[in-house]
TIVO-2410 file (N, C-alpha, C; in nm, 3 decimals):
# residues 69
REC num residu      c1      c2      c3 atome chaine
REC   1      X   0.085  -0.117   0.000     N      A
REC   1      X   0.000   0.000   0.000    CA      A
REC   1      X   0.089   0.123   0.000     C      A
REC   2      X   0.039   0.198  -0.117     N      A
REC   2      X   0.153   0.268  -0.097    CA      A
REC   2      X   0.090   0.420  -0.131     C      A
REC   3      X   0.143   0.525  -0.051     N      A
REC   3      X   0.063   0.630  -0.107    CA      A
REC   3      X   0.195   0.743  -0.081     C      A
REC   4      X   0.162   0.869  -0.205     N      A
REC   4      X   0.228   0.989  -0.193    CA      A
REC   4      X   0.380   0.884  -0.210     C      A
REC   5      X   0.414   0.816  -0.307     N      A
REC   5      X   0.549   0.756  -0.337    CA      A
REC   5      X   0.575   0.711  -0.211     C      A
REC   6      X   0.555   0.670  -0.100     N      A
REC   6      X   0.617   0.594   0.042    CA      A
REC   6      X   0.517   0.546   0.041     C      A
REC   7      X   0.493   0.446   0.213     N      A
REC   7      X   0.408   0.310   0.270    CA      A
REC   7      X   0.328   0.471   0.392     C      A
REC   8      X   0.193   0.370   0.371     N      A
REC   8      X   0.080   0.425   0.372    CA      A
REC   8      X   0.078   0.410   0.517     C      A
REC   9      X   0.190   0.490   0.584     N      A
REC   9      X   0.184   0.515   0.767    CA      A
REC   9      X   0.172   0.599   0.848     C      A
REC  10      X   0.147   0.613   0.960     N      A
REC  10      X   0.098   0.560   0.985    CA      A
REC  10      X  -0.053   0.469   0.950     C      A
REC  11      X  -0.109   0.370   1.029     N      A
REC  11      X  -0.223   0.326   0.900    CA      A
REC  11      X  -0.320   0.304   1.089     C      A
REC  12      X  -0.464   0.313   1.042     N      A
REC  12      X  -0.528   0.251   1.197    CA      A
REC  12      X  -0.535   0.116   1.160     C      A
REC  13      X  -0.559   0.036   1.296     N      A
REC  13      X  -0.531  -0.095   1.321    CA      A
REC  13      X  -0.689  -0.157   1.223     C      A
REC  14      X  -0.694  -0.276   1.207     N      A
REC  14      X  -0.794  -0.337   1.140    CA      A
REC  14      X  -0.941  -0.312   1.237     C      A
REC  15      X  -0.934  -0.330   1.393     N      A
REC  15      X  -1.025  -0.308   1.447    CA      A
REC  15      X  -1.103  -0.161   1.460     C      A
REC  16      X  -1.005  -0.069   1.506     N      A
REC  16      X  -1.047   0.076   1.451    CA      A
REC  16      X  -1.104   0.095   1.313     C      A
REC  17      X  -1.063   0.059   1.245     N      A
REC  17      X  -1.106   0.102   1.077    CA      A
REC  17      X  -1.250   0.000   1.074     C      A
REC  18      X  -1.264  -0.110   1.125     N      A
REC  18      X  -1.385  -0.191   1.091    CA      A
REC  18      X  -1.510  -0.086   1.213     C      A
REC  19      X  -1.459  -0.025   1.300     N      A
REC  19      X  -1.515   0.063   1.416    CA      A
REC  19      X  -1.551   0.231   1.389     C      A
REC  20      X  -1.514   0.228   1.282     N      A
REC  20      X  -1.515   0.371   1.171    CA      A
REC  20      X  -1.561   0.376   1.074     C      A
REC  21      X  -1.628   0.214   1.030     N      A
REC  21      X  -1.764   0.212   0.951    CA      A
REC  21      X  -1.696   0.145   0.820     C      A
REC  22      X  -1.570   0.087   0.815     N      A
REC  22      X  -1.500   0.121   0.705    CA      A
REC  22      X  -1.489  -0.037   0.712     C      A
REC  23      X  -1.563  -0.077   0.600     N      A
REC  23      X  -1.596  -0.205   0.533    CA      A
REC  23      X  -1.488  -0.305   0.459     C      A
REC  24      X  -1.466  -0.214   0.385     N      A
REC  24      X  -1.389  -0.329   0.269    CA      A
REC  24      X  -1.246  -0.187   0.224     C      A
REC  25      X  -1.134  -0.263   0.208     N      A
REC  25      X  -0.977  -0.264   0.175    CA      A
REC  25      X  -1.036  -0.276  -0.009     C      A
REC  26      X  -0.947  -0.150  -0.076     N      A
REC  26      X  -0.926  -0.205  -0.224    CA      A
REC  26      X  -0.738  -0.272  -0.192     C      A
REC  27      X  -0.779  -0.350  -0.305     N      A
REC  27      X  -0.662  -0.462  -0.258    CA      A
REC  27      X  -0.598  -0.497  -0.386     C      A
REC  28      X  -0.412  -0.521  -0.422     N      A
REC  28      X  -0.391  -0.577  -0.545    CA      A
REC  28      X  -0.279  -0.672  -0.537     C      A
REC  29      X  -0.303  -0.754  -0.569     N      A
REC  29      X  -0.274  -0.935  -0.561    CA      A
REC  29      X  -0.098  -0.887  -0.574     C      A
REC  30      X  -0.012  -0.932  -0.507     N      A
REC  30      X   0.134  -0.886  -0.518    CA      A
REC  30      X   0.179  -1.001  -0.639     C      A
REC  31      X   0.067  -1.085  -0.674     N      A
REC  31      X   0.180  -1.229  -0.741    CA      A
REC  31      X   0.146  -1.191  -0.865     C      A
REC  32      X   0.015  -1.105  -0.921     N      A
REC  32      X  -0.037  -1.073  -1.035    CA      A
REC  32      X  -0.076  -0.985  -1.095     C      A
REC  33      X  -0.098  -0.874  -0.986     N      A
REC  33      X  -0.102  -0.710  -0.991    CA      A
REC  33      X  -0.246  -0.752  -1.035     C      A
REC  34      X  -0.338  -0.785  -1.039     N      A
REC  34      X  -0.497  -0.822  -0.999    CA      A
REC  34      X  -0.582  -0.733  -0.890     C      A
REC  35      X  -0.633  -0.668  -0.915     N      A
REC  35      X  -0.766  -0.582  -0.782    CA      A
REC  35      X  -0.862  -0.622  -0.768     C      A
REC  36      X  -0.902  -0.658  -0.620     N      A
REC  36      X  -1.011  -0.673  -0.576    CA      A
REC  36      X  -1.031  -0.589  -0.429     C      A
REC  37      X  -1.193  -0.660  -0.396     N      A
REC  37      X  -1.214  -0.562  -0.300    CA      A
REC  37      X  -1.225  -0.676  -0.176     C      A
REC  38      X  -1.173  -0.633  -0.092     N      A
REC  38      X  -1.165  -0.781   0.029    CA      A
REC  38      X  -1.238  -0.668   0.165     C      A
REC  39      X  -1.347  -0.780   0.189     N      A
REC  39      X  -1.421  -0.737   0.350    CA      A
REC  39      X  -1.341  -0.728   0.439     C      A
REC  40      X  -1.349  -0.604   0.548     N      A
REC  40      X  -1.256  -0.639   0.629    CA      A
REC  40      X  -1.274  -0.730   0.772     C      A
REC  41      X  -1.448  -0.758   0.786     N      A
REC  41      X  -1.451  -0.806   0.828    CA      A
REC  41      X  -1.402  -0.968   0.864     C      A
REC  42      X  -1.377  -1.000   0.731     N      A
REC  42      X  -1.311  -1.143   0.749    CA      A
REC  42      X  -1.194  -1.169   0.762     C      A
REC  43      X  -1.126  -1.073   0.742     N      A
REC  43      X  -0.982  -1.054   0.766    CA      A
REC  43      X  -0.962  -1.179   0.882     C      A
REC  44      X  -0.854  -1.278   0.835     N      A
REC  44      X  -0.818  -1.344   0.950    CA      A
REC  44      X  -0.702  -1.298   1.028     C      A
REC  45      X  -0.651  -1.172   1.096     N      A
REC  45      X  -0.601  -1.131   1.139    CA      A
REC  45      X  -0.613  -1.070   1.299     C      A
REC  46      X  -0.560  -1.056   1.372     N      A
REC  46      X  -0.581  -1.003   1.480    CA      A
REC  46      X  -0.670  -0.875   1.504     C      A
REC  47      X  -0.724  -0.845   1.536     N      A
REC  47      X  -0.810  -0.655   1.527    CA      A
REC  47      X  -0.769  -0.556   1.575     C      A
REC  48      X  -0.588  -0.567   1.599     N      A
REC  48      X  -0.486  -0.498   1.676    CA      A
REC  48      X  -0.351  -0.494   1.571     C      A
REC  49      X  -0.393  -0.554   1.416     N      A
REC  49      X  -0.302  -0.589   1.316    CA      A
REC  49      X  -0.340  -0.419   1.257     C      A
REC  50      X  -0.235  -0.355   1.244     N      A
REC  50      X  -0.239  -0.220   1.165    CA      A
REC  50      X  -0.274  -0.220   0.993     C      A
REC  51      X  -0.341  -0.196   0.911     N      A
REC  51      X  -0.394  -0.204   0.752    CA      A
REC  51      X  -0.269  -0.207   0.702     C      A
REC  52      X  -0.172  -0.143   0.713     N      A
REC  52      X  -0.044  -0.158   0.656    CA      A
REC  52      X  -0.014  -0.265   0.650     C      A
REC  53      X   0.014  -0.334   0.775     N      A
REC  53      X   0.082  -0.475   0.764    CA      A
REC  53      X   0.017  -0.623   0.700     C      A
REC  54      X  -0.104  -0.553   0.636     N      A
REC  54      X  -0.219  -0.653   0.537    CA      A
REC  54      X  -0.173  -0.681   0.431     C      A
REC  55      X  -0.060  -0.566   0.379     N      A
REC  55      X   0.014  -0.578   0.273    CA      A
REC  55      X   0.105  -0.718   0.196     C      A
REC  56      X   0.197  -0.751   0.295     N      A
REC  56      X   0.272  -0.894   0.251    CA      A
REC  56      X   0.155  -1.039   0.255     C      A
REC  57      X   0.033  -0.937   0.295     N      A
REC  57      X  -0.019  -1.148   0.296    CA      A
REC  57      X  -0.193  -1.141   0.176     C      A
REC  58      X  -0.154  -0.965   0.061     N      A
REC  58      X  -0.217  -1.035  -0.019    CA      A
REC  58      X  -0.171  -1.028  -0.117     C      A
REC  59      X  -0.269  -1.192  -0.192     N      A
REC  59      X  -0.260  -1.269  -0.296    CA      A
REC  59      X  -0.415  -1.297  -0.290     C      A
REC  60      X  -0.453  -1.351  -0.414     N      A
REC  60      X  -0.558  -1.377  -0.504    CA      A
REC  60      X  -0.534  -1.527  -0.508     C      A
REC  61      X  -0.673  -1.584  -0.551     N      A
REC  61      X  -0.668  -1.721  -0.515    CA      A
REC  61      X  -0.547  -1.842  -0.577     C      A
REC  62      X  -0.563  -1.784  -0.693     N      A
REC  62      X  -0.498  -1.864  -0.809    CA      A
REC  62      X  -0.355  -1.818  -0.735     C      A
REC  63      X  -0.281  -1.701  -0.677     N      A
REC  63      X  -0.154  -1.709  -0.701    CA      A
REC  63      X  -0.081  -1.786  -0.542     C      A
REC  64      X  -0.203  -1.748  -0.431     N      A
REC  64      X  -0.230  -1.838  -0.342    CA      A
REC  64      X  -0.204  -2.003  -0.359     C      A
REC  65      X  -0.251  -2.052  -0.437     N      A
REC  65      X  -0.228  -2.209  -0.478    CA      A
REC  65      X  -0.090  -2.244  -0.545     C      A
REC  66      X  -0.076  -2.184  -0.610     N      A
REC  66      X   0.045  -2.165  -0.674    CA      A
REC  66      X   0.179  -2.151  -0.613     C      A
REC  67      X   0.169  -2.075  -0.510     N      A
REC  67      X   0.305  -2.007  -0.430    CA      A
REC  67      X   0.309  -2.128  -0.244     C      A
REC  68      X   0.207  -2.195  -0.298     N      A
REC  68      X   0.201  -2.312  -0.146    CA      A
REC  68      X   0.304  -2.426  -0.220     C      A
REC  69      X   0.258  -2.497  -0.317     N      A
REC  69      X   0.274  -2.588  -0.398    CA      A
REC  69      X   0.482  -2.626  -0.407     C      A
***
């Protein structure tokens, strides 16, 4: 995530931002440069994990399967 040419920091934690009404992350797949829009409610992450650090763990399904293998 990157904004103004640097990383998008400070960032609020996943629980604050889901507590600020704020639904869904636009998101782009690091393995395929692919956008989607991911809930944040499902986030399997802690609710004390900062939006920034959401960064290294997305991937899209296909590149997901691919990068386990």
């Amino acid at each position: 995530m990157l904004g103004f040419e640097g990383p998008a920091q400070p960032s609020p934690v996943l629980g604050d931002a889901l507590n600020a009404g704020y639904r869904y992350l636009e998101a782009k797949c690091l393995g395929c440069d692919t956008h989607q829009t991911v809930a944040l409610d499902i986030v399997r992450r802690p609710k004390i994990t900062p939006i920034h650090e959401l960064e290294r763990y997305m991937r899209c399904a296909q590149c997901s399967v691919r990068g386990s293998r």
